[in-house]
C-alpha positions as CSV (number, residue, x, y, z in Angstrom):
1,X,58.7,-4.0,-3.8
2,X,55.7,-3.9,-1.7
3,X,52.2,-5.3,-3.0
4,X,50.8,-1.7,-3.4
5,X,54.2,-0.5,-5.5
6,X,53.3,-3.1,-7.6
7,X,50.0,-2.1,-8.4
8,X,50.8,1.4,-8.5
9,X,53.1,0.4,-11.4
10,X,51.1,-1.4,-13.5
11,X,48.2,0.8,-13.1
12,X,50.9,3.6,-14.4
13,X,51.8,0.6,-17.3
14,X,47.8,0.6,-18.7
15,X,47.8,4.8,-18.3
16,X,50.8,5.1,-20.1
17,X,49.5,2.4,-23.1
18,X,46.2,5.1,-23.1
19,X,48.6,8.1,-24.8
20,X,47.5,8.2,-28.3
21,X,44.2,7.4,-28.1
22,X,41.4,10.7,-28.5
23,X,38.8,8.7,-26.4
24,X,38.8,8.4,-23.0
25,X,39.7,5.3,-21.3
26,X,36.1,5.3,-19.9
27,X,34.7,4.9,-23.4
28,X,37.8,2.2,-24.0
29,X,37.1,0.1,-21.1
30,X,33.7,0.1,-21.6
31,X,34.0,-1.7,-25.4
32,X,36.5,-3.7,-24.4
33,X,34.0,-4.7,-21.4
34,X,30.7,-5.3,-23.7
35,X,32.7,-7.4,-26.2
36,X,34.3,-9.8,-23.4
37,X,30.9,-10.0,-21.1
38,X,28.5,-10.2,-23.6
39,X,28.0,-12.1,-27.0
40,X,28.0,-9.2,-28.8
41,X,29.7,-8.8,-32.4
42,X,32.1,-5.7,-33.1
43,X,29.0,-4.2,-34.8
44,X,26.6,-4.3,-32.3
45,X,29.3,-2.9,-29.8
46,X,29.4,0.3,-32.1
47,X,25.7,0.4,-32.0
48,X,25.3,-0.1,-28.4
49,X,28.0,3.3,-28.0
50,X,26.0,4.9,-30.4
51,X,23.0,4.5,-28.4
52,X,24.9,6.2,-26.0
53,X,25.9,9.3,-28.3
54,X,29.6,7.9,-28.8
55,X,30.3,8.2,-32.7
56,X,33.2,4.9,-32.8
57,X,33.5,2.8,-35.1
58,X,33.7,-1.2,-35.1
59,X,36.9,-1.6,-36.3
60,X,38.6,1.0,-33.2
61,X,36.8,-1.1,-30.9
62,X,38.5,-4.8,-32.8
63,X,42.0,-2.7,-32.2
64,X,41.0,-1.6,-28.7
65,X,40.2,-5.0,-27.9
66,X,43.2,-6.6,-29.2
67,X,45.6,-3.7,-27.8
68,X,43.8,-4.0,-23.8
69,X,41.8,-7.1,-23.6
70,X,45.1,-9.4,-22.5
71,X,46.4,-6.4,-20.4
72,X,42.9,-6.1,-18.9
73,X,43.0,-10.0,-18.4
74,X,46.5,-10.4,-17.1
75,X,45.2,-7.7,-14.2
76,X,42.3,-9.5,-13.4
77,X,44.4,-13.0,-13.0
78,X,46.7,-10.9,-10.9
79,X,43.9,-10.0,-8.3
80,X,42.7,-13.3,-8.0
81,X,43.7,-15.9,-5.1
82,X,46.2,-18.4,-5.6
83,X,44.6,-22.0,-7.1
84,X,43.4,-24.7,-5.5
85,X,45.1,-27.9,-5.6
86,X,42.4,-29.8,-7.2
87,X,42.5,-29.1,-11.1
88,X,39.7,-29.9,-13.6
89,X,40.9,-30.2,-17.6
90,X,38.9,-30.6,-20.4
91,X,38.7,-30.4,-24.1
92,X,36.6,-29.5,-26.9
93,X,36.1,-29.2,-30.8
94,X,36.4,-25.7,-32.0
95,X,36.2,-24.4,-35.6
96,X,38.3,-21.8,-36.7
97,X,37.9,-20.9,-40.3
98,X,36.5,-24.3,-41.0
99,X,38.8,-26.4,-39.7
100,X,38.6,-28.6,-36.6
101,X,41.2,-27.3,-33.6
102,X,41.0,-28.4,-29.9
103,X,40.7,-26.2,-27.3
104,X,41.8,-27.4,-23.5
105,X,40.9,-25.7,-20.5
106,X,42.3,-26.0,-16.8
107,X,39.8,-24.8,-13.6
108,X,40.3,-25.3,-10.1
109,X,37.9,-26.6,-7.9
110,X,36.6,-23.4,-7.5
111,X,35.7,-22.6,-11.3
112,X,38.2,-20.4,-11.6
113,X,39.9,-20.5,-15.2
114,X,43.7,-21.3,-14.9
115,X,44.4,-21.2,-18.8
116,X,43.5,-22.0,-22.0
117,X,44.9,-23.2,-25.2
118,X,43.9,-23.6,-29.1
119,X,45.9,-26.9,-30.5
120,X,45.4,-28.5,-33.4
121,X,45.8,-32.3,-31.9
122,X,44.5,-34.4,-29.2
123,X,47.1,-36.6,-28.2
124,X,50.0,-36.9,-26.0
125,X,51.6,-34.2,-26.9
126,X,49.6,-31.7,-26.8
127,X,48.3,-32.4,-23.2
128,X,52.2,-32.6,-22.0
129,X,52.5,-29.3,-23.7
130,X,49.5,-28.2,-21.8
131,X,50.1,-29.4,-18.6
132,X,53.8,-27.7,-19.0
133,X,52.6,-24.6,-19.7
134,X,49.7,-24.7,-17.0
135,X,52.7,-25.0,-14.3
136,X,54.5,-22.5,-15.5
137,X,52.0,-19.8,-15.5
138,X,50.6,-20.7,-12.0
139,X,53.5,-21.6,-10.9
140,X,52.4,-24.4,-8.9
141,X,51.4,-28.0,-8.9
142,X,48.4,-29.6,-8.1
143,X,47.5,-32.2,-6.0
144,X,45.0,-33.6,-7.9
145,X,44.0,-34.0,-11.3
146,X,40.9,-34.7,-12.6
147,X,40.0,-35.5,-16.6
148,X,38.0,-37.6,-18.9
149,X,38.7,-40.9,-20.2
150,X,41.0,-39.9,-23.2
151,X,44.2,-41.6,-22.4
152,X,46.6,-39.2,-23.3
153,X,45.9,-37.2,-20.1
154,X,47.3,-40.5,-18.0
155,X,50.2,-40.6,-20.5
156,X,51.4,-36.9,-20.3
157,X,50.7,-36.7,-16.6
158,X,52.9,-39.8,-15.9
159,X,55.5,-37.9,-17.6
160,X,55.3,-34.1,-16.5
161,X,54.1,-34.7,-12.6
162,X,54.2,-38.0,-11.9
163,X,53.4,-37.2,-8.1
164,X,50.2,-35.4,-8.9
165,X,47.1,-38.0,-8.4
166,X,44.8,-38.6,-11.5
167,X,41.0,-39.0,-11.2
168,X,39.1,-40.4,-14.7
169,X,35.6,-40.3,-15.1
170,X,33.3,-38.8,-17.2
171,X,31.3,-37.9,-14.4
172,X,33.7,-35.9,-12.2
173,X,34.4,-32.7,-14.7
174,X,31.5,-30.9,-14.8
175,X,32.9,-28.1,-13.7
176,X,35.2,-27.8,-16.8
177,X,32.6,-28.7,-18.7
178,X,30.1,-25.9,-17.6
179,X,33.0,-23.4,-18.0
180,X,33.1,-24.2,-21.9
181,X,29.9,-22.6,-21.9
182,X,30.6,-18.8,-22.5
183,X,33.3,-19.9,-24.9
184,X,30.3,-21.4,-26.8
185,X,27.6,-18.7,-26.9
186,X,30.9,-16.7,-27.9
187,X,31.3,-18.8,-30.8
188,X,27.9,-19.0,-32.1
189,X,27.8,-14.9,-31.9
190,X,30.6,-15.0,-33.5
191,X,29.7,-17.5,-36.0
192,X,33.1,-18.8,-35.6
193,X,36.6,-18.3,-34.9
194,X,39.3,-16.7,-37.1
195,X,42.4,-19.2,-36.4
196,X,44.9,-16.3,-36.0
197,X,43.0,-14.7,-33.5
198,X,41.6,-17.8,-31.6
199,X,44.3,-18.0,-29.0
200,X,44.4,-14.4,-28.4
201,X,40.8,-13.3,-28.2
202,X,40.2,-16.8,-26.1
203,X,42.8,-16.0,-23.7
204,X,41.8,-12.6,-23.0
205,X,37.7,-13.7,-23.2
206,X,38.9,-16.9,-19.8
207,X,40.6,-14.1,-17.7
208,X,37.6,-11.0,-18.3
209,X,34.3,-12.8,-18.9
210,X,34.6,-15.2,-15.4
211,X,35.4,-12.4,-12.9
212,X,31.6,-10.7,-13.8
213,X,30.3,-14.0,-13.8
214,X,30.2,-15.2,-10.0
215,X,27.8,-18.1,-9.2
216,X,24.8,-16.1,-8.8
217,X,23.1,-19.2,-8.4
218,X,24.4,-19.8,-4.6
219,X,24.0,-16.4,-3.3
220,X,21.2,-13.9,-2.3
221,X,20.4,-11.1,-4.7
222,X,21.6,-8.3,-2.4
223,X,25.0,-10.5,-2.2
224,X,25.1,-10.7,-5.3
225,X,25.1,-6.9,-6.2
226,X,27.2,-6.2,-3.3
227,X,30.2,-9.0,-5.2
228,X,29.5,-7.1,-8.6
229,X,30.2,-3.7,-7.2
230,X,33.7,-4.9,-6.0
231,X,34.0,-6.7,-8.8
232,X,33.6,-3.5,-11.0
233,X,35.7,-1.3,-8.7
234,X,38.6,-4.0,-9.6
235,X,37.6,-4.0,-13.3
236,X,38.7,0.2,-12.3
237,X,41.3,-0.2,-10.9
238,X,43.0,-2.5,-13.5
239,X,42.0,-0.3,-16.4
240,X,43.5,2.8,-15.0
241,X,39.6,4.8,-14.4
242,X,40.0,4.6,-10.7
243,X,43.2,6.9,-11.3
244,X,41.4,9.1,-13.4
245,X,40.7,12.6,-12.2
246,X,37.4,13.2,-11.0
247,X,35.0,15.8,-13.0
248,X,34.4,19.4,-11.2
């Protein structure tokens, strides 16, 4: 199957997922888009679409974003170029209800998120798991590592690809670092994270909230709004509006 049959059929896959639902997927990609973009609670969603004259309520927009936020992600990954073979990993403390979990991140050397993943340990394990589960979702393997000091990463990566080179410094991951950053104003609007939807809102939050972020910081403002209008004509396509029919 061709590229375009491809696309063709998932766009048919999110349509079809729309049946059901009395609102419009305009008004259903749109939540789904504030509560992923912005640090915004469910609450202030609803009162941003009331605004608007759109009578929904905060809990429809909590299903809608736990029904199309990973579909919407999983498109958006889809579209994107295949990594670089230069991989940045970090970790950092989370709280979800309370309790102290780890969550570890993988970016390429362009910032683009790879994965991420809520575990409750730092050792060993958990970055083998990590690693594991970053090959088999990209389907690759990097040339090059590069971590922190924690010596677990050396460990695991001596064990899963031992042919891949390791770089440690705290110095050299900035870019991983920098990419925790959403996650945290995320967190704070959130005031928290509920531990059984961590993994799932976090996962869907790495693959939207990065693709209308592009480094606006290294290009010229008319660039800039140039990248953001194809950016939002993807963010159509994947949601199923672009196949919508057009109003008389």
């Amino acid at each position: 199957m061709t590229r375009e049959g491809v696309v063709r059929g998932q766009r048919a896959a999110v349509v079809q997922s729309y049946k059901g639902h009395r609102y419009p997927v305009e008004i259903i990609s749109h939540c789904v888009w504030l509560y992923h973009r912005f640090p915004l609670s469910l609450r202030e969603v609803e009162e941003l679409m009331l605004q608007r004259g759109v009578v929904v309520s905060y809990e429809t927009v909590r299903r809608w974003c736990a029904k199309f936020g990973q579909t919407y992600a999983n498109g958006l990954r889809r579209r994107r170029p295949r990594p670089g073979d230069k991989w940045h990993l970090d970790e950092v403390f989370i709280k979800t209800n309370g309790e102290q979990k780890y969550l570890w991140r993988a970016v390429d050397a362009d910032g683009n998120v790879l994965d991420v993943l809520v575990q409750c340990r730092r050792d060993t394990a958990a970055v083998r798991r990590f690693f594991r589960r970053l090959m088999k979702k990209t389907r690759t393997v990097p040339r090059m590592v590069v971590t922190d000091r924690l010596r677990s990463y050396g460990t695991a990566r001596r064990e899963v690809m031992p042919s891949v080179g390791h770089r440690q410094s705290k110095y050299l991951n900035n870019r991983a670092e920098n990419s925790h950053q959403p996650t945290r104003q995320r967190e704070r609007a959130m005031k928290g994270f509920r531990s059984v939807a961590a993994q799932r809102f976090l996962s869907a939050f790495s693959g939207i909230s990065p693709h209308f972020r592009p480094r606006r910081h290294l290009i010229p403002a008319s660039n800039y709004r140039a990248e953001m209008t194809v950016r939002f004509a993807i963010w159509e396509q994947i949601t199923g509006i672009a196949g919508q029919p057009t109003a008389p």
